[in-house]
PyMOL Python script that loads the backbone (N, CA, C, O; Angstrom):
from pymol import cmd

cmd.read_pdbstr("""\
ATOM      1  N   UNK A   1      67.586  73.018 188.029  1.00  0.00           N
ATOM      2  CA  UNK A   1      66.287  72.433 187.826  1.00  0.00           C
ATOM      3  C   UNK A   1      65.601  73.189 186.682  1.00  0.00           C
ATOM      4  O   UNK A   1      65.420  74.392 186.497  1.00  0.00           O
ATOM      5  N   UNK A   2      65.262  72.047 185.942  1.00  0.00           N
ATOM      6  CA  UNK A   2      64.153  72.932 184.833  1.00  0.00           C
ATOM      7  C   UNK A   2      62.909  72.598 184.496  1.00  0.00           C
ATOM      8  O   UNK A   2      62.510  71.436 184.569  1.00  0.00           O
ATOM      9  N   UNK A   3      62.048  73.768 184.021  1.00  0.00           N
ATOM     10  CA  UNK A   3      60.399  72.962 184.214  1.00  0.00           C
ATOM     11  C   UNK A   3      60.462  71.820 182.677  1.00  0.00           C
ATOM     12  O   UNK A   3      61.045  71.737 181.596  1.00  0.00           O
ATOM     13  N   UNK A   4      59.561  71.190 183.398  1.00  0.00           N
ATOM     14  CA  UNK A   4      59.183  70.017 181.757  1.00  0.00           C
ATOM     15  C   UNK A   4      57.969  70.503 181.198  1.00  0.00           C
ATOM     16  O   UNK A   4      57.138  71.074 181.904  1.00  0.00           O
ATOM     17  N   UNK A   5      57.786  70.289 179.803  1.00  0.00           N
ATOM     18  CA  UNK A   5      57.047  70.461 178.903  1.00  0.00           C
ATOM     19  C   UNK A   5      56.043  69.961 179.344  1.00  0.00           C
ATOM     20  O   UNK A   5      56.188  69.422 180.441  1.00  0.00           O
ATOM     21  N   UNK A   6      54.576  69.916 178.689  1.00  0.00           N
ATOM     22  CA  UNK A   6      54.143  68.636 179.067  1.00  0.00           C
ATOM     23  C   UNK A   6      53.937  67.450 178.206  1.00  0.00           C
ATOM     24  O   UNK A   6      53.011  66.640 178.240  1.00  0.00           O
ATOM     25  N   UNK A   7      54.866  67.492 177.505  1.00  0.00           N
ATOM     26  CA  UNK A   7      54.940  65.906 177.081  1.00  0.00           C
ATOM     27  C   UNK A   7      56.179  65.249 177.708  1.00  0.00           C
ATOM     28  O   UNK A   7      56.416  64.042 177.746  1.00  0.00           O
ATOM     29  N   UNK A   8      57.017  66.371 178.250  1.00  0.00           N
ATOM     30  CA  UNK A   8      57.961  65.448 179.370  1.00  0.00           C
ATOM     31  C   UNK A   8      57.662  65.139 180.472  1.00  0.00           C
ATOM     32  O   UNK A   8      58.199  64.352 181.250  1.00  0.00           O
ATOM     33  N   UNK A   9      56.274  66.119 180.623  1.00  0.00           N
ATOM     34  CA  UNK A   9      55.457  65.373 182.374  1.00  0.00           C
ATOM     35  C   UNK A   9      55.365  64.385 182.058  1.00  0.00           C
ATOM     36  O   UNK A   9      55.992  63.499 182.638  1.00  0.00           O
ATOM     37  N   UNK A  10      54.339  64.052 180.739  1.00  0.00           N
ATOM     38  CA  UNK A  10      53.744  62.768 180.571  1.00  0.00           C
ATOM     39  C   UNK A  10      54.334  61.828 180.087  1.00  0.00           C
ATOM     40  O   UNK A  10      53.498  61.029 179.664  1.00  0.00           O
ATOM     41  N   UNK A  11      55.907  61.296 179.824  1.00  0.00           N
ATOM     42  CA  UNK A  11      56.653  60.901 179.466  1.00  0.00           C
ATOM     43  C   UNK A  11      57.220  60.304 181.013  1.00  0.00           C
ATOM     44  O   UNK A  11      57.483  59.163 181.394  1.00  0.00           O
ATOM     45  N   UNK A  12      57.262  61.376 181.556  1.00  0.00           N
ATOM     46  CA  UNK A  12      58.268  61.319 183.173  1.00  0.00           C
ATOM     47  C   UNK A  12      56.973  60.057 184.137  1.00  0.00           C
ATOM     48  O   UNK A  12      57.205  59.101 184.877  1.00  0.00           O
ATOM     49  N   UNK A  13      56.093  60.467 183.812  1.00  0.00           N
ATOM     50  CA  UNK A  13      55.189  59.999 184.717  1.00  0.00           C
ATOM     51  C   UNK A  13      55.022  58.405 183.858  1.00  0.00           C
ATOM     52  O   UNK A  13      55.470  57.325 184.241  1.00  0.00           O
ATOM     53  N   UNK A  14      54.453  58.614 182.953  1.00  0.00           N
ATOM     54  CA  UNK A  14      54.370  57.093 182.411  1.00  0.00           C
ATOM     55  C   UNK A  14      55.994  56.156 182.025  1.00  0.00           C
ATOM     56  O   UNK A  14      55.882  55.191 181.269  1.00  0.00           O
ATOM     57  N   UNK A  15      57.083  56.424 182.449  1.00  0.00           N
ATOM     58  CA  UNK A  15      58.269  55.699 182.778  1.00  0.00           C
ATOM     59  C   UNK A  15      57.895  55.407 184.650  1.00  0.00           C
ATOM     60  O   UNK A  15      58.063  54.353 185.264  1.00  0.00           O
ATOM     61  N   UNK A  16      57.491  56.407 185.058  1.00  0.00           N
ATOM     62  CA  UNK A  16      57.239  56.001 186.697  1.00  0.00           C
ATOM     63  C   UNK A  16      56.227  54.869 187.097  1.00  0.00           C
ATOM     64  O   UNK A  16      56.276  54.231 188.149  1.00  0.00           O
ATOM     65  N   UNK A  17      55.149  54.694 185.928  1.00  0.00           N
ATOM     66  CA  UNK A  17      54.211  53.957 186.130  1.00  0.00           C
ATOM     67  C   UNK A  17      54.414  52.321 185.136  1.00  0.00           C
ATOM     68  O   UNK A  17      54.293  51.170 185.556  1.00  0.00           O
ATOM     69  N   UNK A  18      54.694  52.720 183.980  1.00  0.00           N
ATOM     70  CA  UNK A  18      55.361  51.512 183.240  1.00  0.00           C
ATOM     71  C   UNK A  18      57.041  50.622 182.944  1.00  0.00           C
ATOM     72  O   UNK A  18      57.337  49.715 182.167  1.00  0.00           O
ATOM     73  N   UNK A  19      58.036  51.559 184.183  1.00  0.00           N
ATOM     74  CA  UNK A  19      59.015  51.049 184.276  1.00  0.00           C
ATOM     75  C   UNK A  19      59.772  51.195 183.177  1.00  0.00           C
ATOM     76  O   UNK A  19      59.765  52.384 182.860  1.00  0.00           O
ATOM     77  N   UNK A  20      60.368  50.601 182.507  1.00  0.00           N
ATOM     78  CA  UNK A  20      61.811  50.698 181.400  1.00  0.00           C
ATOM     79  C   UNK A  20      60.682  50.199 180.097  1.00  0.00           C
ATOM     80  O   UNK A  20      61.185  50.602 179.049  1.00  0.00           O
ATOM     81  N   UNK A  21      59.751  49.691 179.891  1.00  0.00           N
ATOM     82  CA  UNK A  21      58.517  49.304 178.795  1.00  0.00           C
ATOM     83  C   UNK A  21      57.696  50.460 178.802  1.00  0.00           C
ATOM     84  O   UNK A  21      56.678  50.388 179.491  1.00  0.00           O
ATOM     85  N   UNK A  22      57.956  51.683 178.081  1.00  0.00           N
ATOM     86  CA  UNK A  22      56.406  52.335 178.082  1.00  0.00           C
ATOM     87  C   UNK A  22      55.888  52.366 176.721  1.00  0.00           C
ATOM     88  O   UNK A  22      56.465  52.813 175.731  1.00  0.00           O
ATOM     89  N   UNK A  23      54.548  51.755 176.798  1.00  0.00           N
ATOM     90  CA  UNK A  23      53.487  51.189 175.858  1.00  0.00           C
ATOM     91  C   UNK A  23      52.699  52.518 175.429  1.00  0.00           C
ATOM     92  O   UNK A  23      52.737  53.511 176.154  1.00  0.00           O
ATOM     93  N   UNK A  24      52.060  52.502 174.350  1.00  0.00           N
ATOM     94  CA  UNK A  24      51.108  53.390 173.856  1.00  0.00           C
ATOM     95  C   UNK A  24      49.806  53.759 175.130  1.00  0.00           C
ATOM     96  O   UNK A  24      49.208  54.823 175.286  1.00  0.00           O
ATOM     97  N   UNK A  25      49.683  52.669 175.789  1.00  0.00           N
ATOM     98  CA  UNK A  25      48.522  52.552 176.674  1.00  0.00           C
ATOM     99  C   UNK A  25      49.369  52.918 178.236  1.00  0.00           C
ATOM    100  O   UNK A  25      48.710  53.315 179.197  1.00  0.00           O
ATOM    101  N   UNK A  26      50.756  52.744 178.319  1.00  0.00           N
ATOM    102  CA  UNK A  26      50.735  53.624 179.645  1.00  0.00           C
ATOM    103  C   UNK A  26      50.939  54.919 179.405  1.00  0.00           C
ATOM    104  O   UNK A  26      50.991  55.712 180.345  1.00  0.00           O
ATOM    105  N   UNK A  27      51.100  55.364 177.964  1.00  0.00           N
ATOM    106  CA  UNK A  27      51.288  57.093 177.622  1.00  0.00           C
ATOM    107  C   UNK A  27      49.533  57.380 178.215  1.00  0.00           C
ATOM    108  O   UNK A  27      49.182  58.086 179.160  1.00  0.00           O
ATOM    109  N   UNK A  28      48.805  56.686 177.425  1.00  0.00           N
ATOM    110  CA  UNK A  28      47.410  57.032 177.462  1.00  0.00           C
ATOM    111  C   UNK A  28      46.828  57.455 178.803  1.00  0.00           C
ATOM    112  O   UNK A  28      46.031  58.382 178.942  1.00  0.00           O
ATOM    113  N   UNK A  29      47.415  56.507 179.999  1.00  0.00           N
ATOM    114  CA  UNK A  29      47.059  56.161 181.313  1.00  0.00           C
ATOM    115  C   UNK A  29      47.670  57.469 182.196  1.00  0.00           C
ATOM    116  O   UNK A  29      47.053  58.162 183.005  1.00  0.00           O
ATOM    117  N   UNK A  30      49.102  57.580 181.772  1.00  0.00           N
ATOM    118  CA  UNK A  30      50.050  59.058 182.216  1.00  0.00           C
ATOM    119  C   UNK A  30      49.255  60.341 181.600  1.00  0.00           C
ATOM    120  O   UNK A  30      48.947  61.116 182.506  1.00  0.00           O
ATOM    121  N   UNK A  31      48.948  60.665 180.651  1.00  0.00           N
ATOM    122  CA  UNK A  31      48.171  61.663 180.094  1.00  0.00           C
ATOM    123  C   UNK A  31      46.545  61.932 180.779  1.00  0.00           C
ATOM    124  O   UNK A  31      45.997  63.034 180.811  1.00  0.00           O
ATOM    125  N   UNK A  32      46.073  60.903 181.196  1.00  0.00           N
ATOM    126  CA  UNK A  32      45.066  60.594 181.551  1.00  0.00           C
ATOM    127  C   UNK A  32      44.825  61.477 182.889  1.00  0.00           C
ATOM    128  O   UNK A  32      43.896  62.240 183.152  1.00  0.00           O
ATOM    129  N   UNK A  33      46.265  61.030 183.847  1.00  0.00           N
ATOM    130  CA  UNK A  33      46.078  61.306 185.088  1.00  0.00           C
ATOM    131  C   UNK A  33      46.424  63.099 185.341  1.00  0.00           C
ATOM    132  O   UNK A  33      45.892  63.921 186.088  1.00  0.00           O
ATOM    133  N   UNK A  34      47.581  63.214 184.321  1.00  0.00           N
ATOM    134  CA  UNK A  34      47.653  64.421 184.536  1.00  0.00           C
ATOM    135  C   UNK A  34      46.572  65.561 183.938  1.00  0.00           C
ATOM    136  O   UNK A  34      46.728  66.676 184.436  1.00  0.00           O
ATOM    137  N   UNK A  35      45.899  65.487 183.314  1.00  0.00           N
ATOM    138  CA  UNK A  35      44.755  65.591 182.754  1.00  0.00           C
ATOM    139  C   UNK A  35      43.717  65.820 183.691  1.00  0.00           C
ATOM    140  O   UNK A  35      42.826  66.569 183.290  1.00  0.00           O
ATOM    141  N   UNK A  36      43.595  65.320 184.952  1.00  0.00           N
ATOM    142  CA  UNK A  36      42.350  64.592 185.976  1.00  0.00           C
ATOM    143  C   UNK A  36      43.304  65.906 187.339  1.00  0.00           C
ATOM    144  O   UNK A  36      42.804  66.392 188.353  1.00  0.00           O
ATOM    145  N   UNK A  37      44.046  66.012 187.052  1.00  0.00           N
ATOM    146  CA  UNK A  37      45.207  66.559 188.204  1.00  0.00           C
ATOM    147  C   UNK A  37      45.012  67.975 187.895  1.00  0.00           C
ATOM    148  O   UNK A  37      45.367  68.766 188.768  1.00  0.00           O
ATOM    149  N   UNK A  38      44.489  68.462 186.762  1.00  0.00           N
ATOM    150  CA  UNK A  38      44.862  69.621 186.331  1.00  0.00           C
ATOM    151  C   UNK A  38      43.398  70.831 186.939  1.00  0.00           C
ATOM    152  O   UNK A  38      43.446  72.034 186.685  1.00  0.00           O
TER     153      UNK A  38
END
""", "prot")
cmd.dss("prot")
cmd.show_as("cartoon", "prot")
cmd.util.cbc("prot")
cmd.orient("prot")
C-alpha cells in the first residue's frame, strides 16, 4: 500500500464520483470535497 499524492486523492475520488467520464467539473466537485474534509 502506498499513500497518494493529493492530486491522486482527487483524481481517485472524482473517478469514484464521475465513473469512467471525469469532466473538469467532477475534478472541481472531488477537490471541493476533499478540501471541506480537511
Amino acid at each position: 500500500m502506498t499513500a497518494l499524492s493529493a492530486q491522486q486523492r482527487v483524481n481517485a475520488l472524482a473517478k469514484l464520483l464521475g465513473g469512467s467520464k471525469i469532466t473538469d467539473a467532477v475534478l472541481a466537485n472531488a477537490k471541493e470535497m476533499l478540501d471541506a474534509a480537511a
